[in-house]
N, C-alpha and C positions, 0 to 999 in steps of 0.2 A: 626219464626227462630228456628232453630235444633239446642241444644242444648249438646253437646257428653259429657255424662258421663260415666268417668275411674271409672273401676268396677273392685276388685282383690277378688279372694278364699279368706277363711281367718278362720281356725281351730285353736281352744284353747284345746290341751292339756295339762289332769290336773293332776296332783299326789299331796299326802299330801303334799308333800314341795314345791311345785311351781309348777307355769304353764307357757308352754310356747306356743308362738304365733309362729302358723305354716303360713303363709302370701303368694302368690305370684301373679302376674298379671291374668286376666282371661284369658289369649290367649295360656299361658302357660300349665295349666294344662294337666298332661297324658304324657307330654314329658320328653325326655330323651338327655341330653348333654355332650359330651366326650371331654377332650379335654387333650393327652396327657395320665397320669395315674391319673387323674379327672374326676369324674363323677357327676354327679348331676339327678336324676330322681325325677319331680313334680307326684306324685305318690297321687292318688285320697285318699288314705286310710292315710294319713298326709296332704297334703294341702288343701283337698277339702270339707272345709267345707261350709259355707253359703256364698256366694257371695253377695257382698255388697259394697256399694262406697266408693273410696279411701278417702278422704277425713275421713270417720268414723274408717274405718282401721289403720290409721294416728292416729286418736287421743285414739285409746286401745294402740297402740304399745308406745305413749308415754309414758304410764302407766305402760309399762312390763320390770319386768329384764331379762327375756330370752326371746328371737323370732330368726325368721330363715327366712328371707326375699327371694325373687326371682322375678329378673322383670325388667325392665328397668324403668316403670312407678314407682310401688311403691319405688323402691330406689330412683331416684330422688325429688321424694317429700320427705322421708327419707331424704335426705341428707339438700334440700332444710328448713324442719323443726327444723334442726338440731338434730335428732335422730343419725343418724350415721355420721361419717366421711368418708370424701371422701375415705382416708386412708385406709379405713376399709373395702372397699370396693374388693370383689376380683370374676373376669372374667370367666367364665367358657365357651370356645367357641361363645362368644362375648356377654353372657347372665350375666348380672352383679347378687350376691348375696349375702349377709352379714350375720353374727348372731352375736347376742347379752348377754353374758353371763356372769352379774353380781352376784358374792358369798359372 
């Protein structure tokens, strides 16, 4: 039996005062989303770091006061863990994404 595992990008940048979780699906990466005067580009040089299962992505972003989600997959499980709220949640040309910025 085949087994599919969801696999998202998922870059930690650092500065002395905090880091944050740059996160999005893996199908997404390189692309570019408009919608209106929104934009959103999953840009290799911020989301693309090491590709890795949802599931472990899930539990750093638990861990994090800042991240910047994109995906349909990883927000759902987001939302699902309860990391984000539905609320929280806002569309970009039907591409859900959220961030998280506790001070």
């Amino acid at each position: 039996m085949y087994l599919f595992i969801m696999r998202v990008y998922l870059k930690i940048h650092s500065t002395p005062r905090f880091e944050t979780i740059a996160c999005c699906d893996e199908k997404l990466l390189n692309k570019v989303f408009k919608q209106g005067n929104l934009k959103i580009e999953i840009t290799e040089r911020f989301y693309g770091g090491t590709l890795i299962q949802i599931e472990d992505a899930i539990e750093i972003l638990l861990k994090s006061s800042f991240f910047n989600i994109v995906g349909t997959n990883i927000i759902d499980l987001a939302i699902t863990r309860g990391i984000v709220p539905k609320e929280g949640i806002r569309m970009i040309n039907g591409v859900p994404m959220a961030i998280k910025m506790m001070f």
